[in-house]
C-alpha positions in Angstrom: -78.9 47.3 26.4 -76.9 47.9 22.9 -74.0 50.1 24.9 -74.5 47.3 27.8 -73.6 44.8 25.1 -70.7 46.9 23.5 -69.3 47.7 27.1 -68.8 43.8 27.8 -68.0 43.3 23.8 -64.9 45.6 24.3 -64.0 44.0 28.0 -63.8 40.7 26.6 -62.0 42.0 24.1 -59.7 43.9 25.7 -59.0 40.3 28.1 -59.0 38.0 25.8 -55.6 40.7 23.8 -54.2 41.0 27.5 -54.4 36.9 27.6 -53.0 36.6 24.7 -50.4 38.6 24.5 -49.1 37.9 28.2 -48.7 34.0 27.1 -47.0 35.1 23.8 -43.3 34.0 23.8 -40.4 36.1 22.0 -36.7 35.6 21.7 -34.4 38.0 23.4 -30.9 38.7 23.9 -28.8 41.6 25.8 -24.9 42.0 25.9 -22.5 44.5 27.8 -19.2 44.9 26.8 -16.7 47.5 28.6 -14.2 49.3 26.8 -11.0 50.1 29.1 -8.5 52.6 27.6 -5.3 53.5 29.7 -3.0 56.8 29.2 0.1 56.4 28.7 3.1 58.1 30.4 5.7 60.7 29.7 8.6 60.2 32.6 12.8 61.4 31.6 15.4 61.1 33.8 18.3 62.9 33.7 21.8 60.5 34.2 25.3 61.8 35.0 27.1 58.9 34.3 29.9 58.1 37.0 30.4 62.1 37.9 31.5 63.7 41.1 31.6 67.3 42.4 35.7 68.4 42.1 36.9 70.4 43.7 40.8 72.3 42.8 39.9 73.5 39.2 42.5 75.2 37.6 42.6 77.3 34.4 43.1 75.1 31.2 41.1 72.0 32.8 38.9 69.9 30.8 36.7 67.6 32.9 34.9 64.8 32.0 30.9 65.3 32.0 28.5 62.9 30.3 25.0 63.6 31.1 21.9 61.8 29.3 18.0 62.0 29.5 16.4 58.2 29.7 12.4 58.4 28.8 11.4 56.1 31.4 7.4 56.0 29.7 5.2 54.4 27.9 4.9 57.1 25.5 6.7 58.4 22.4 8.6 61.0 23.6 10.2 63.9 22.5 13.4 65.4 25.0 14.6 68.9 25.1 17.4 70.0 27.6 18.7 73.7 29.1 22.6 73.5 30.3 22.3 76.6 33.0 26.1 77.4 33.7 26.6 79.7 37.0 29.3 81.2 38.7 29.3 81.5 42.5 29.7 84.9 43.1 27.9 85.1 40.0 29.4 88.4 39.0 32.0 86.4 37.2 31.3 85.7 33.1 30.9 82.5 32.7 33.0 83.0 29.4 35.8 81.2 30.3 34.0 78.0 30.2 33.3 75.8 27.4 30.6 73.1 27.7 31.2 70.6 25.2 28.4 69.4 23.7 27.2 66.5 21.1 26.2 68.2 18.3 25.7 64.9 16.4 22.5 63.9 18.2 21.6 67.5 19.7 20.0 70.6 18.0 20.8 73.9 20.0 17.8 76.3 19.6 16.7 79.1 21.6 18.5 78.2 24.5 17.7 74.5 24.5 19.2 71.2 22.9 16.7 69.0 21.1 17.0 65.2 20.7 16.8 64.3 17.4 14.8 61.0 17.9 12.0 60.2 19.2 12.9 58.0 22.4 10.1 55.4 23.9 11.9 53.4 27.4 15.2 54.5 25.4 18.1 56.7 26.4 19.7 59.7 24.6 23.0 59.4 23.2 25.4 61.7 25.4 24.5 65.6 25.3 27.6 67.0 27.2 30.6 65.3 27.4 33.3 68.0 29.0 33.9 71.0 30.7 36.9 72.9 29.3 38.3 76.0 31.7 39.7 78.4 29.8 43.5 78.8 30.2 43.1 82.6 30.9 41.1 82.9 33.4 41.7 85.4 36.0 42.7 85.1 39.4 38.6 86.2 40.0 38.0 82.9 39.7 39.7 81.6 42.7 38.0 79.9 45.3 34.9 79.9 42.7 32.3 77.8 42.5 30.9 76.7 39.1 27.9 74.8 38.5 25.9 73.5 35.4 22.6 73.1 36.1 20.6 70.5 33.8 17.1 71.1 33.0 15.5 68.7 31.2 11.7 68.4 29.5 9.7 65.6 27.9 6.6 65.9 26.2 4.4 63.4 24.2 5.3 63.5 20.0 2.1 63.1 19.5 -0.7 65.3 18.4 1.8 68.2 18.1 2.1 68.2 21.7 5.2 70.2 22.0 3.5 73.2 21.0 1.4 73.6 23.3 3.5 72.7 26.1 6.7 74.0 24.8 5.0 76.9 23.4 6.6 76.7 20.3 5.3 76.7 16.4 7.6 74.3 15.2 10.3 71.8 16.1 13.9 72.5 15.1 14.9 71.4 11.5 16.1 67.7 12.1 14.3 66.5 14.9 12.3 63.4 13.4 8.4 63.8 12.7 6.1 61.9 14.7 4.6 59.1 12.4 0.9 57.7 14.2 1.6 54.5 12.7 5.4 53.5 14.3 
């Protein structure tokens, strides 16, 4: 009888706490919030401003060149360009040709020009401006064909970016440091 009147003790109990605490009212609140983060873009361009293929070069010649890169992004970018001149046959030395170059703006390094500025929807001041044919050259040369082939790279300034895709330590001495907070 005693464990007969502590069995239905505890079930009451326990119905009466489940009674309870199922009517038992409590404040509550939830909230989402979604965070959307977008990557930005590294695009160049390279511009040859108002040139056409000529034809009837003659030794002594200096024609009128003007390429440009334009970062057409939304990142901070930095710009790097290769000016490949060939000769077609390409037995002859390319030598006899000057390409005239803005030094101003430019850094030549290892075979590349580097921008001095960082460029973000901007466009780089003029990186060659002429062609000069030597007045010596050779009678080789006739009926060559000469060509200058532009190669141009962008990369990201941030986060030292350049070195990884560039494969390079360092930056040339005078190309502006990236500063996170401009």
């Amino acid at each position: 009888m005693k464990r007969r009147t502590i069995a239905l003790g505890s079930t009451m109990l326990l119905i009466a706490l489940l009674v309870v605490g199922g009517t038992m009212a409590w404040f509550s609140d939830k909230e989402e919030a979604t965070n959307e983060f977008t990557a930005g873009t590294v695009e160049i361009e390279v511009k040859e401003h108002g040139f056409v293929d000529l034809g009837n070069i003659n030794p002594g010649d200096v024609v009128t060149k003007n390429v440009s890169v334009k970062s057409k992004g939304s990142k901070q970018t930095y710009v790097r360009v290769a000016l490949i001149p060939q000769w077609d046959p390409n037995n002859l030395s390319i030598d006899v040709v000057t390409l005239n170059t803005n030094t101003g703006d430019w850094i030549y390094q290892d075979g590349w020009y580097y921008y001095k500025k960082i460029l973000k929807g901007e466009e780089t001041s003029l990186l060659l401006t002429s062609i000069t044919f030597d007045k010596n050259m050779g009678d080789e040369y006739q009926d060559a064909t000469f060509t200058v082939k532009v190669k141009a790279e962008g990369v990201q300034a941030s986060h030292d970016a350049y070195k990884h895709v560039w494969r390079i330590d360092s930056l040339p001495e005078g190309v502006e440091p990236w500063n996170p907070t401009s």
